[in-house]
C-alpha positions in Angstrom: -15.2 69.8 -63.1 -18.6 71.8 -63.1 -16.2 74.9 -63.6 -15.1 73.9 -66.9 -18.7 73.4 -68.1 -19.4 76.5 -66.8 -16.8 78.4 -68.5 -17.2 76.2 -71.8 -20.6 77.6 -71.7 -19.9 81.4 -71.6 -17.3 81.1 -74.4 -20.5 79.4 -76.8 -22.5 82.1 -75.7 -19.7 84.7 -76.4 -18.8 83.1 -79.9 -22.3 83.6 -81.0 -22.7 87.2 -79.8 -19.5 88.1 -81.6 -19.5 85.6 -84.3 -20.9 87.9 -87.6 -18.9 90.8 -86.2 -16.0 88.9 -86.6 -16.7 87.3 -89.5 -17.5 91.2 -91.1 -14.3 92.0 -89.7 -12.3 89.5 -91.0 -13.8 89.9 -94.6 -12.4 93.9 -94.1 -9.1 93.1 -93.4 -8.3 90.3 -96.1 -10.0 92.7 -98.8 -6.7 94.1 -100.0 -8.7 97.1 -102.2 -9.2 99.2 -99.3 -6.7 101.6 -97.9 -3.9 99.9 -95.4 -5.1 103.0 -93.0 -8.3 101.7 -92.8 -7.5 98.0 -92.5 -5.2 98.9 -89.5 -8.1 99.9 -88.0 -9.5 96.9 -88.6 -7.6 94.9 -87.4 -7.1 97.2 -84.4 -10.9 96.4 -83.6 -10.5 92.7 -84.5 -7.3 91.9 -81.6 -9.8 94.0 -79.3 -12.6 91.4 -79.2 -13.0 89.3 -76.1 -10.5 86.1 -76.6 -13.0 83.9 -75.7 -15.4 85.1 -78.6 -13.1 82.8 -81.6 -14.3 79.5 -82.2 -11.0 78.0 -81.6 -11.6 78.7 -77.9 -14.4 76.2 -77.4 -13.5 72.9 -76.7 -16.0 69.5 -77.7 -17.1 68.2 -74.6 -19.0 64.9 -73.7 -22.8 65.6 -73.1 -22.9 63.4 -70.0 -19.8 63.2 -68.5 -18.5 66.8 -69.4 -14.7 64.7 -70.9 -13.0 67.2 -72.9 -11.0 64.1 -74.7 -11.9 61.8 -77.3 -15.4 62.9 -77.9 -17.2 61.5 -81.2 -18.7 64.7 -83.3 -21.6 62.8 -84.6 -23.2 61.9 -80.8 -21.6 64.0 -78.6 -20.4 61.8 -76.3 -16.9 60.7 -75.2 -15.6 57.1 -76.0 -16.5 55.6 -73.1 -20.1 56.6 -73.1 -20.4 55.6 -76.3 -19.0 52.1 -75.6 -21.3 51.8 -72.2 -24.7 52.8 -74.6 -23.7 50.9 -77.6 -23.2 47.2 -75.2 -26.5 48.3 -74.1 -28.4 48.4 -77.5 -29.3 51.9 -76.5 -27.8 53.5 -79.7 -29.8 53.2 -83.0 -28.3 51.5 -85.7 -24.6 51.1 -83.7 -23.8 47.0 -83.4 -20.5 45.7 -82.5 -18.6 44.5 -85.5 -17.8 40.8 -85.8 -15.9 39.2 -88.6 
């Protein structure tokens, strides 16, 4: 368990080293004015970079409980955090719906 945390970690810190290099780089290769020699080389330099360094490598994770499923954007948390603090009143403005 900690593992995974651990590893979700170094793949954020990764993505930010590498994230405007790889954004420059993928501007290069998609601009279809320079030579095909050149964007070779690009792209060359682009399958190069760590894996771990693209964003589709990191994984939303629950703040508390470190649960890799079912995690809500907007709080962080998984579903069943967000259930146990919202029955406790200890989420602003979140009420359980009645009708």
């Amino acid at each position: 368990m900690k593992y995974a945390l651990i590893k979700d970690k170094k793949r954020r810190i990764l993505f930010a080293f590498f994230e405007k290099r790889r954004l420059f780089l993928k501007a290069l290769l998609e601009d279809m004015n320079l030579p095909k020699s050149f964007r070779v080389l690009v792209y060359r330099e682009l399958i190069f970079m760590p894996r771990d360094s693209s964003i589709t490598r990191i994984r939303n994770r629950c703040v508390l409980t470190n649960r890799p499923r079912a995690v809500y954007r907007k709080f962080g948390m998984s579903r069943l955090m967000f259930r146990k603090f919202a029955w406790q009143g200890k989420l602003i403005g979140v009420k359980k719906s009645s009708w």
